[in-house]
TILO-263279 format. One line per field, with one value per residue: x, y, z of N, C-alpha, C in turn; chain; residue in three letters. Coordinates in steps of 0.001 Angstrom, whole numbers, plus 500000, padded with zeros to 6 digits. Example, Ala and Ser with C-alpha at 12.3 -4.5 7.8 and 13.67 -1.06 7.14 Angstrom:
2
nX: (513190|512850)
nY: (494310|497750)
nZ: (507800|507080)
caX: (512300|513670)
caY: (495500|498940)
caZ: (507800|507140)
cX: (513200|512900)
cY: (496700|500030)
cZ: (507800|507870)
mol: (A|A)
type: (ALA|SER)
END
This chain:
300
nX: (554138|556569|557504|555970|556653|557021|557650|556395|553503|553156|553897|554279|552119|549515|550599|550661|547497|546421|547499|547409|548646|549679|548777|547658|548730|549215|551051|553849|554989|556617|555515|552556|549872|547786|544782|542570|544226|545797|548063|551713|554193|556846|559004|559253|557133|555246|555999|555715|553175|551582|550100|549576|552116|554144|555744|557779|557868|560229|560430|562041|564520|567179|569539|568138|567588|568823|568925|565815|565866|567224|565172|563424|563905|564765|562913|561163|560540|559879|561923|561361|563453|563317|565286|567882|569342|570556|572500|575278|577377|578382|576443|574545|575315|575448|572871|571925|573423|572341|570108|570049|570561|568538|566649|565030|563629|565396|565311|566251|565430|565273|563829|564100|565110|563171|561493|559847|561097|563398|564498|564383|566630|568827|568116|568668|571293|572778|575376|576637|579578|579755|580622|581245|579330|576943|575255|572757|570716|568663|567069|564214|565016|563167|560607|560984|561841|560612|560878|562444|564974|566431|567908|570358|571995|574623|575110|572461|573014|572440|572503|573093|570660|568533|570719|571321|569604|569750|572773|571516|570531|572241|574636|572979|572247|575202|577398|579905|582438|582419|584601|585289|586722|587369|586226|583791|582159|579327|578801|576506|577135|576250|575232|575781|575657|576144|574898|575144|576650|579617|581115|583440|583949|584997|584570|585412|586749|587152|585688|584361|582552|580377|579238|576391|574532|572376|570613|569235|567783|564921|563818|562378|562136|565006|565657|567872|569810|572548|573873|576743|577154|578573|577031|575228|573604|572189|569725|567793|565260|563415|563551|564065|561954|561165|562665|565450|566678|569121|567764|565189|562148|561707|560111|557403|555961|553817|554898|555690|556703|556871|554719|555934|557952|556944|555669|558381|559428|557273|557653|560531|560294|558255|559995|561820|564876|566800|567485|569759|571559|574261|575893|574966|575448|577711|579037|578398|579643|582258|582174|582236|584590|586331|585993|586477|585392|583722|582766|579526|577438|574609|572130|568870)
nY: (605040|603982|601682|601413|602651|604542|607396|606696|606702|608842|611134|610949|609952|611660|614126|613713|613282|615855|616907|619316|618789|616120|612736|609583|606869|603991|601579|599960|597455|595339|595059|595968|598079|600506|601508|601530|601792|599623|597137|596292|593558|594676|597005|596262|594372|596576|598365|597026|596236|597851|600398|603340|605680|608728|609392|608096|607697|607417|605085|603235|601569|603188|601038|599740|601233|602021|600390|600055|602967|602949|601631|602681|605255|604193|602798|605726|607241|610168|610415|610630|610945|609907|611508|609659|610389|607849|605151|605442|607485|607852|605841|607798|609734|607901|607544|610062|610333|608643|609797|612130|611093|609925|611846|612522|613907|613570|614111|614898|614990|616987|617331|618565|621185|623045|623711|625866|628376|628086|629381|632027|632015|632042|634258|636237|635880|636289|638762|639078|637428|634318|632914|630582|627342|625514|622598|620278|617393|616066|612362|610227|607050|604976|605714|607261|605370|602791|599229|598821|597508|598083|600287|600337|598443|598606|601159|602107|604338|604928|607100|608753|608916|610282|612517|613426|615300|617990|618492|618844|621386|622984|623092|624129|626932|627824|629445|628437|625119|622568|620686|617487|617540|615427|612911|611172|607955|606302|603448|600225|597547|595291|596209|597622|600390|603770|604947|607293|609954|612319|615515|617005|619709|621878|624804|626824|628470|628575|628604|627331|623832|622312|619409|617472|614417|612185|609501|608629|609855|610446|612780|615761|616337|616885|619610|621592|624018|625983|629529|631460|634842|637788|640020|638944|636473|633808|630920|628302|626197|623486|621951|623231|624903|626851|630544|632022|634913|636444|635383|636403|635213|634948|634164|631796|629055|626803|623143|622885|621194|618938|619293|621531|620241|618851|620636|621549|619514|619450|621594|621575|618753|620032|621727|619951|619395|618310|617930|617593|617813|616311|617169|616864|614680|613499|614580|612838|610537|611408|611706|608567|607920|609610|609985|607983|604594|603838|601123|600722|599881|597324|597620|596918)
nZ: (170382|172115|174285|177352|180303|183557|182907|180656|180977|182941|182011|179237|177638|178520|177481|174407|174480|175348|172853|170059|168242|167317|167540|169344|167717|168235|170327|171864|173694|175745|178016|179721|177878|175706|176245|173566|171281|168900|170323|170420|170820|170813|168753|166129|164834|165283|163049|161514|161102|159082|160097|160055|160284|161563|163553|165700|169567|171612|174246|176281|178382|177791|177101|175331|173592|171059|168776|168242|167355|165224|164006|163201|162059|159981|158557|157504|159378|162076|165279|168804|171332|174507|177592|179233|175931|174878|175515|175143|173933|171501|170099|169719|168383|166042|165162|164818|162433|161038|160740|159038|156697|155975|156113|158360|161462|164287|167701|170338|174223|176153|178631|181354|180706|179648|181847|183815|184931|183720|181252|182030|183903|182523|180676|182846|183826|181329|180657|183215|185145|186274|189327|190617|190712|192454|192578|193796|193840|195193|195866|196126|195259|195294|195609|192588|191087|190974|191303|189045|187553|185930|185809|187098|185638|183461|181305|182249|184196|186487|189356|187842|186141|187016|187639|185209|184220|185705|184933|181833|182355|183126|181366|179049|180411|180534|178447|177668|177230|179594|181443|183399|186312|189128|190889|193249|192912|194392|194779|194847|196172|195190|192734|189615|188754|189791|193267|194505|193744|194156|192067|190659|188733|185633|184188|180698|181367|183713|186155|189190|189391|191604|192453|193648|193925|194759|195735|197703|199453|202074|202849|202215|198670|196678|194472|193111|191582|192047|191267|191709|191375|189747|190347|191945|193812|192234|191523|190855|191395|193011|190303|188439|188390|189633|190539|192233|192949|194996|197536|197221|196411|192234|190488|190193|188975|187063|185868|182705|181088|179474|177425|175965|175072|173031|171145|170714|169360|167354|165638|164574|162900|161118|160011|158561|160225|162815|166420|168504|171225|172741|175099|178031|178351|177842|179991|181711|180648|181127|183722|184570|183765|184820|187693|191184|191579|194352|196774|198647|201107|199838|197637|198118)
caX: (554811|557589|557857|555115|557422|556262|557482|555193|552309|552986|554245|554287|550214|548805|550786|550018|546516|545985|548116|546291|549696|549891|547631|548616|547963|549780|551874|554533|555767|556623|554464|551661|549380|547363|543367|542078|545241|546745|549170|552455|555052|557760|559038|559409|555816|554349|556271|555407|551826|551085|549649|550209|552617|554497|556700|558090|558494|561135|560828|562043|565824|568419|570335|567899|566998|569503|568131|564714|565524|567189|564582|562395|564826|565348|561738|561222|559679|561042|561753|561739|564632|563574|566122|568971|569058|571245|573623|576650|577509|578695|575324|573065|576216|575283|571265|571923|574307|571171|568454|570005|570912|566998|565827|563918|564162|565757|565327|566888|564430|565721|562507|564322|565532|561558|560974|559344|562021|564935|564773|564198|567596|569180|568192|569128|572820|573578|576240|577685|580315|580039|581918|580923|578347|576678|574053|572771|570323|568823|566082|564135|565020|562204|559563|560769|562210|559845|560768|563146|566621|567716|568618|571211|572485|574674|574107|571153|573435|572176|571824|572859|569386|568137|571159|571880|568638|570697|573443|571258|569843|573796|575044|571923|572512|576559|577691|580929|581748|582400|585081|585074|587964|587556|584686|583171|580937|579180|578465|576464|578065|575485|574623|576616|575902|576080|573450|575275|578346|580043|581891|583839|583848|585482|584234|586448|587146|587941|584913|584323|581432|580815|577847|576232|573599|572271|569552|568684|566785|563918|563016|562171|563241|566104|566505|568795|571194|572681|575139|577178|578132|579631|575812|574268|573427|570518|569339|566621|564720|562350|564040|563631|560268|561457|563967|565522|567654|569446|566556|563837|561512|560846|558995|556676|555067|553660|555569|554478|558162|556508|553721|556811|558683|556106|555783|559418|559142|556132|558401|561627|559512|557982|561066|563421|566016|567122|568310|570825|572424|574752|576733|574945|575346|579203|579661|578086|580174|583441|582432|582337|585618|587716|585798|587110|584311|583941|581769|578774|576023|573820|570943|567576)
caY: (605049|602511|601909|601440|602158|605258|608267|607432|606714|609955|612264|611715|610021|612887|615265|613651|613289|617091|617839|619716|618335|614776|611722|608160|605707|602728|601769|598765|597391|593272|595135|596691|598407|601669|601330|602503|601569|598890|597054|595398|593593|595265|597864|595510|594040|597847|598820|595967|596148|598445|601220|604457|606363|609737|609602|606861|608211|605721|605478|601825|601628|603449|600345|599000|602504|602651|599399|600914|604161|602641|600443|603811|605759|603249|603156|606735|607425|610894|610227|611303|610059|610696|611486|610087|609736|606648|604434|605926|609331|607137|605307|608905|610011|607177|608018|611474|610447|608108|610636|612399|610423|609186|613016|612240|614430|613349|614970|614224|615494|617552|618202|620062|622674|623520|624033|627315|629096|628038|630722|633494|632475|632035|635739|637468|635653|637457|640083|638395|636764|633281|633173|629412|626745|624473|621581|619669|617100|614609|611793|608661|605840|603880|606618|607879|604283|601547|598221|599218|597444|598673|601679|599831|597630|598932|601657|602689|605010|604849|608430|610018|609127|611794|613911|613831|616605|619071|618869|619053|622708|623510|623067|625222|628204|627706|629780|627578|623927|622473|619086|616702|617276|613960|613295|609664|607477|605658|602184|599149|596070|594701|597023|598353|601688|604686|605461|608537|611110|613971|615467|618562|620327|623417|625639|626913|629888|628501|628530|626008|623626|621198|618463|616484|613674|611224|608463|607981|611045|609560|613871|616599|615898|618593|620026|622439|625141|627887|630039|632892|635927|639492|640660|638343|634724|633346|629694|627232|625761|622232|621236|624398|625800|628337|630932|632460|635787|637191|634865|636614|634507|636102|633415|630363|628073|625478|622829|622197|620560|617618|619847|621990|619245|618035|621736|621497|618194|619682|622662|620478|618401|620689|622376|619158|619578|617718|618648|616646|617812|615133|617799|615885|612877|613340|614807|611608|609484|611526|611054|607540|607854|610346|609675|607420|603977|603670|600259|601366|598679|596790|597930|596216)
caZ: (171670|172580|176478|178453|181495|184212|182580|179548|181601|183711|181057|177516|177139|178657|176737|173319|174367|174454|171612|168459|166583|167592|168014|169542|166917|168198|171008|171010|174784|176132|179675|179808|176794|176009|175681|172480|170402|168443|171326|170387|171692|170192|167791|164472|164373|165303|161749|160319|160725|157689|160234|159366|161520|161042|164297|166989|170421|172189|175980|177164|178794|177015|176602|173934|172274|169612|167890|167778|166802|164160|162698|163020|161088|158367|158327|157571|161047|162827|166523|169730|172199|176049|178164|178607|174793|174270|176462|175130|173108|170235|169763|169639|167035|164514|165084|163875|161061|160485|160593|158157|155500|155728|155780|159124|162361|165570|168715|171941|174576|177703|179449|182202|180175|179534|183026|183757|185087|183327|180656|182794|184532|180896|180364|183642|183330|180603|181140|184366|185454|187008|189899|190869|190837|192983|191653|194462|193053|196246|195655|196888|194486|195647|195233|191490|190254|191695|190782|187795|187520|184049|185967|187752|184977|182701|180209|182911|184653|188254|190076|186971|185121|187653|187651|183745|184408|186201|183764|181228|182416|183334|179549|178855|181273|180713|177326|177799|177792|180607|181459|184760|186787|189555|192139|193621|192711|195293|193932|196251|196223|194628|191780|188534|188710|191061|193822|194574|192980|193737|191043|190370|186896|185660|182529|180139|181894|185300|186912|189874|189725|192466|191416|194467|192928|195909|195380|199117|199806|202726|203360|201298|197021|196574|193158|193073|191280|192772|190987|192654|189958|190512|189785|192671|193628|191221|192727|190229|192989|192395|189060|187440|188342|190705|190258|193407|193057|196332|198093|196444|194626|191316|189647|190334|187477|186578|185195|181253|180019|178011|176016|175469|173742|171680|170242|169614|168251|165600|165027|164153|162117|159948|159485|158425|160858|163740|167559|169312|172149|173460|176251|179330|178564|177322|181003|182550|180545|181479|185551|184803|183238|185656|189262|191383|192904|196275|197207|199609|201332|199052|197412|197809)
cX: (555450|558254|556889|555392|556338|556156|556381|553717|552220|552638|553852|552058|549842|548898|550130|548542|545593|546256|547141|547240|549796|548599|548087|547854|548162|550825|552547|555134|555641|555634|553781|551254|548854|546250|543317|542742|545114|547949|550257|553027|556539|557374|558531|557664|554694|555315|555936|553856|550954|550028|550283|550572|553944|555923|557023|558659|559308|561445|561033|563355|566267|568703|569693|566839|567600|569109|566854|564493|565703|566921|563200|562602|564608|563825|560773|559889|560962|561128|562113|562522|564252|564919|566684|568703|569499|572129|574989|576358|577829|577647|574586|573877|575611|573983|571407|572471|572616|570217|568824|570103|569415|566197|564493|564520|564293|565980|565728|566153|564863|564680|562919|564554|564153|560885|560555|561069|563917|565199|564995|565562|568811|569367|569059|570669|573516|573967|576625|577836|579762|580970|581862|579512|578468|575584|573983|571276|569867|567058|565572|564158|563336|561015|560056|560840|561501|559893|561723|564947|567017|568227|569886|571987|573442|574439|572846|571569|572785|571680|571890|571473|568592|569025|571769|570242|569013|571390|572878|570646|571363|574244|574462|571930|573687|576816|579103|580979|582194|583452|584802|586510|588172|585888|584639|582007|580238|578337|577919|576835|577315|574769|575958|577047|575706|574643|574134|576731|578363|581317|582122|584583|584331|585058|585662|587457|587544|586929|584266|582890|580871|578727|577529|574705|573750|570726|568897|568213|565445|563068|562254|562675|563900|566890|567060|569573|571496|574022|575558|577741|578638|577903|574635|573647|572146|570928|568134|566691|563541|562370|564019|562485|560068|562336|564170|566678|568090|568362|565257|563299|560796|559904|558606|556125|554300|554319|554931|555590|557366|555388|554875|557909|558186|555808|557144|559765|558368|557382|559764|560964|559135|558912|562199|564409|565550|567858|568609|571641|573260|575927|576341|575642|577070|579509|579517|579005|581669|583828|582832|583660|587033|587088|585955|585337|584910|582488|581239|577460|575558|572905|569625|566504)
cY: (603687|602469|602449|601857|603862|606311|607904|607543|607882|611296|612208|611219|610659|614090|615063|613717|615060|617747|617752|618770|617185|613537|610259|606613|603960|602640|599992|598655|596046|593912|596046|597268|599563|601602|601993|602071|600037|598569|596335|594657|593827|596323|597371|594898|595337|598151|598511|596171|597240|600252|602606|605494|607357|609559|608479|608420|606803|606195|604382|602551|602143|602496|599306|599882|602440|601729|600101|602049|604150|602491|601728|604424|605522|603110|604193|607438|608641|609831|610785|610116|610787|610350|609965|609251|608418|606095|604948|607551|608693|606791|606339|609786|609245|607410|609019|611827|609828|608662|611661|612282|609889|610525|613233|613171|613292|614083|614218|615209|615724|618165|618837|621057|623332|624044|625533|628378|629226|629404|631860|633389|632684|633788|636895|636721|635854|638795|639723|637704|636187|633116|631133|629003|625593|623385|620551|618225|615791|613880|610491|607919|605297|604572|607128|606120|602808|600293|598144|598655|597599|599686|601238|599194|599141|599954|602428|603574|605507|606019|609468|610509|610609|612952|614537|615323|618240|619343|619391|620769|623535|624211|624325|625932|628824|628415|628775|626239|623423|620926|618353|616602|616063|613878|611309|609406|605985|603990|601090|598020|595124|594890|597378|599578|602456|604701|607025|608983|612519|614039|616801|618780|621981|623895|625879|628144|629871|628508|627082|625237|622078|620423|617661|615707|611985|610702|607505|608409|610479|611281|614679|616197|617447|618535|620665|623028|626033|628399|631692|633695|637264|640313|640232|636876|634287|631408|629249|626598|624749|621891|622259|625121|627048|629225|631863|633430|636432|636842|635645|636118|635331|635358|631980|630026|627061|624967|622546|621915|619729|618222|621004|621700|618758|619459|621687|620786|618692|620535|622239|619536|618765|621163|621144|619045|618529|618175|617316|617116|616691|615963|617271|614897|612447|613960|613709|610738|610010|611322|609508|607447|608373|610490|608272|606587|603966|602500|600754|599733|598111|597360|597265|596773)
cZ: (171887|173991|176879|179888|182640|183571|181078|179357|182287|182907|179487|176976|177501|177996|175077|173549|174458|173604|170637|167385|166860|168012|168258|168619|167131|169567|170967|172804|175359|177401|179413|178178|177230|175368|174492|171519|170015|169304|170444|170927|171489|169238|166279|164380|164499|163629|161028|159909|159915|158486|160217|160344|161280|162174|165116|168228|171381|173703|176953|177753|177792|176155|175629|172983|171158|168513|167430|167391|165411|162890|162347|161874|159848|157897|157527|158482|161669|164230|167473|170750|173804|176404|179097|177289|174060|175672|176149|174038|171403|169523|169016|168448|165897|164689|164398|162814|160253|160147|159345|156724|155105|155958|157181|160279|163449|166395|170045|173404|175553|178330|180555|181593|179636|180706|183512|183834|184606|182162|180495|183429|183160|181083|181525|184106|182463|180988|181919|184705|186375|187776|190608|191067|191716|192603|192988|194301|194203|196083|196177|195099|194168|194922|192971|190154|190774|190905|189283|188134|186523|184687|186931|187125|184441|181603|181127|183521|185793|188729|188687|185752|185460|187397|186516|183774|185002|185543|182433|181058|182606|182179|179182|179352|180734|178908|176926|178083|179437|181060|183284|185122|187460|190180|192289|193176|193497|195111|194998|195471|195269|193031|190812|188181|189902|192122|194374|193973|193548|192935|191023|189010|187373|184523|182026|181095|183213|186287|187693|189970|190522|192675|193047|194019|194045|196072|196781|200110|200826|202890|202229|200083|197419|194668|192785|192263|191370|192013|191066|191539|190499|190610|190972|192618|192951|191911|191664|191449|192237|190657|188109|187445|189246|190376|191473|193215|194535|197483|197990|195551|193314|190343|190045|189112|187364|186123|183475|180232|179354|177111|175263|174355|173046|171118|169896|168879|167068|164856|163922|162927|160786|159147|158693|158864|162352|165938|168833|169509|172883|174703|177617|179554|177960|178968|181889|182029|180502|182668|185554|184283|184323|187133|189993|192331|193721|196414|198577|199802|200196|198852|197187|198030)
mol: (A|A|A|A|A|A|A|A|A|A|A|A|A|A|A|A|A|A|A|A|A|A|A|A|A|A|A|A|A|A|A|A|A|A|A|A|A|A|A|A|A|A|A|A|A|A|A|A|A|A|A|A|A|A|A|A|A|A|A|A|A|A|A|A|A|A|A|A|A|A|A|A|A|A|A|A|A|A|A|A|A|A|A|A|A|A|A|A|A|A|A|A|A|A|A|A|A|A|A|A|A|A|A|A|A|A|A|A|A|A|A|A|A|A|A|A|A|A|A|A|A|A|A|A|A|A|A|A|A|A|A|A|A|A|A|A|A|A|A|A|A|A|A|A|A|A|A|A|A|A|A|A|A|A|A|A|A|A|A|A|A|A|A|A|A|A|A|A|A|A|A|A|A|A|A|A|A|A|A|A|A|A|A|A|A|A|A|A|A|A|A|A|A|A|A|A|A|A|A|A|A|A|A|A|A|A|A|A|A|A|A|A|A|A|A|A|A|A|A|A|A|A|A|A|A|A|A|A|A|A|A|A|A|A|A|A|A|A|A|A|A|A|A|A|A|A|A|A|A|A|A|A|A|A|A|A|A|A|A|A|A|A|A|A|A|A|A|A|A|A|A|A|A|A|A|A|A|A|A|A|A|A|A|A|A|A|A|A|A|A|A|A|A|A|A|A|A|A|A|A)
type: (UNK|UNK|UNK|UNK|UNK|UNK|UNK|UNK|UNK|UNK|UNK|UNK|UNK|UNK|UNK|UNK|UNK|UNK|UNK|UNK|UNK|UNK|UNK|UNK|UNK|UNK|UNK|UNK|UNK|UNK|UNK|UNK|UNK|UNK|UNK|UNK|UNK|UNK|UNK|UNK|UNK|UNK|UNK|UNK|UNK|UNK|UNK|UNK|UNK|UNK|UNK|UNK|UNK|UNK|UNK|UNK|UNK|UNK|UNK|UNK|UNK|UNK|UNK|UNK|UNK|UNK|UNK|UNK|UNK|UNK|UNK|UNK|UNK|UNK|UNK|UNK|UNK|UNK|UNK|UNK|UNK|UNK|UNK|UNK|UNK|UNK|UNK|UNK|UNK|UNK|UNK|UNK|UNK|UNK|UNK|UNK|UNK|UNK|UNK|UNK|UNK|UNK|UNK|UNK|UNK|UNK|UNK|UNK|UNK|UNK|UNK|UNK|UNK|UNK|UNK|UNK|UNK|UNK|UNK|UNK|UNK|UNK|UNK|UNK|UNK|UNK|UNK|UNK|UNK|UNK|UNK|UNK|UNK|UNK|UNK|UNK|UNK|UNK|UNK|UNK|UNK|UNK|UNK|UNK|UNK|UNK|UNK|UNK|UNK|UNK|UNK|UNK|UNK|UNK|UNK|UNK|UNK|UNK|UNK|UNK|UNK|UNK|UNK|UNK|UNK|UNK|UNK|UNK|UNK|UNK|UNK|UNK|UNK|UNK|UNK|UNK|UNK|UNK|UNK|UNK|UNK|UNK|UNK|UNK|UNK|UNK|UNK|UNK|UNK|UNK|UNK|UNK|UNK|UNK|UNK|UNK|UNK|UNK|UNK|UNK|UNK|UNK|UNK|UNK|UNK|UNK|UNK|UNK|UNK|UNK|UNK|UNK|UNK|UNK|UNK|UNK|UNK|UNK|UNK|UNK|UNK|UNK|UNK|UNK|UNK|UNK|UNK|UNK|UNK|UNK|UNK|UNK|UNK|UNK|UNK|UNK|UNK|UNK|UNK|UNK|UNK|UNK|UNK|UNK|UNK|UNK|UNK|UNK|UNK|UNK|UNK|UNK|UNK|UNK|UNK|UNK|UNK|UNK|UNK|UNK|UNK|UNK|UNK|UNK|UNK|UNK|UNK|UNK|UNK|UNK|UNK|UNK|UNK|UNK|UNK|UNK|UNK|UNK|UNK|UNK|UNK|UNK|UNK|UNK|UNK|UNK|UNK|UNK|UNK|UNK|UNK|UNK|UNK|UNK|UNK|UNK|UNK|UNK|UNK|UNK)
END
């Protein structure tokens, strides 16, 4: 494990710790450590130190993953890439030229698209027409990102760390791709990246899809996607764990995305193959391309 940061204290040590297929032999991070293990303070002296290790999971900032996935790679270490998988689309391109030329898997890890109910809407959107989408995506900063300015720098992509999760279940619903027509991005004076966007996207086929992704949520979290078809409005409700047809709920869950991705991680694995999706994270870096800033207060 590389990145001590929340999600791998929340999510991924609990999941390896009940996996039958995985065991944490080592972890590598400049903050904080993980009892029991071998600590580092980096990637290069966890490689170095002769212990014997099948996979790297890489969960610091983005903007200094592609080095370490690298030196994993070149290593012959698979790896896992949490979300978002790289700082640019270019970067998570030469990883996967890399992973194969070194025979190692790479996986790029969309734990929303694991979410109970995303599959079930998958299935009952086959056969009809999309007539538009809405993605409404609202959060407290404070409460999910405490104390974290990589997500503000650079490369950290601001509201979209949260709302590259929505897209990412979009892509995955969407048989078609999808481009960024314009939208805002609400930038504080003080900061690099967004604290909020709206953005409007069209599929291939013409279908309207209007994105709202806002990092200053104080009420209820709102995770949202509602999409209207000739067949009836279907609605993912709390990030994917709900699914809401014609306001009838037809399914509740549990969430169990990160033991989900470490079975597709074994699976991938065993098999020699690789899975890298880069369709989020090429729509995040077309908003930043074709939506127009707008400077908003300071953020502290």
């Amino acid at each position: 494990m590389v990145g001590l940061g929340k999600i791998a204290h929340d999510q991924h040590l609990p999941t390896i710790a009940a996996s039958p297929a995985f065991e944490l032999v080592a972890a590598a991070s400049p903050l904080g450590s993980v009892p029991g293990v071998p600590n580092f303070p980096g990637i290069e002296p966890l490689l170095g130190s002769g212990i014997g290790i099948d996979a790297v999971i890489l969960c610091q900032p983005p903007q200094f993953r592609f080095q370490a996935a690298a030196l994993a790679l070149r290593a012959g270490k698979h790896v896992l890439l949490e979300k978002p998988p790289g700082a640019s689309t270019l970067e998570v391109e030469q990883l996967l030229r890399l992973a194969t030329e070194s025979g190692m898997t790479l996986f790029a890890a969309w734990h929303s698209r694991q979410a109970p109910a995303v599959e079930s809407a998958r299935t009952w959107l086959k056969g009809r027409n999309i007539r538009s989408v809405r993605i409404e995506w609202r959060e407290d900063v404070r409460h999910w990102h405490p104390g974290q300015s990589w997500i503000w720098e650079p490369g950290g992509l601001g509201v979209f760390d949260p709302g590259i999760n929505a897209l990412s279940i979009l892509t995955h619903l969407l048989s078609e791709p999808l481009r960024v027509l314009d939208g805002t991005l609400e930038v504080p004076s003080n900061r690099s990246t967004p604290i909020a966007a709206e953005l409007h996207l069209r599929s291939l086929s013409d279908v309207p899809v209007h994105v709202v992704f806002d990092w200053r949520q104080t009420g209820p979290q709102i995770w949202s996607i509602s999409l209207d078809t000739d067949g009836g409005q279907l609605r993912l409700l709390e990030g994917g764990a709900l699914l809401q047809v014609d306001e009838r709920l037809s399914i509740a869950g549990t969430p169990s995305e990160y033991p989900c991705l470490y079975e597709r991680f074994c699976v991938l694995i065993q098999a020699g193959k690789s899975d890298v999706d880069l369709a989020p994270l090429r729509l995040v870096a077309d908003a930043f391309m074709r939506c127009r800033p707008r400077a908003v207060d300071p953020f502290d």
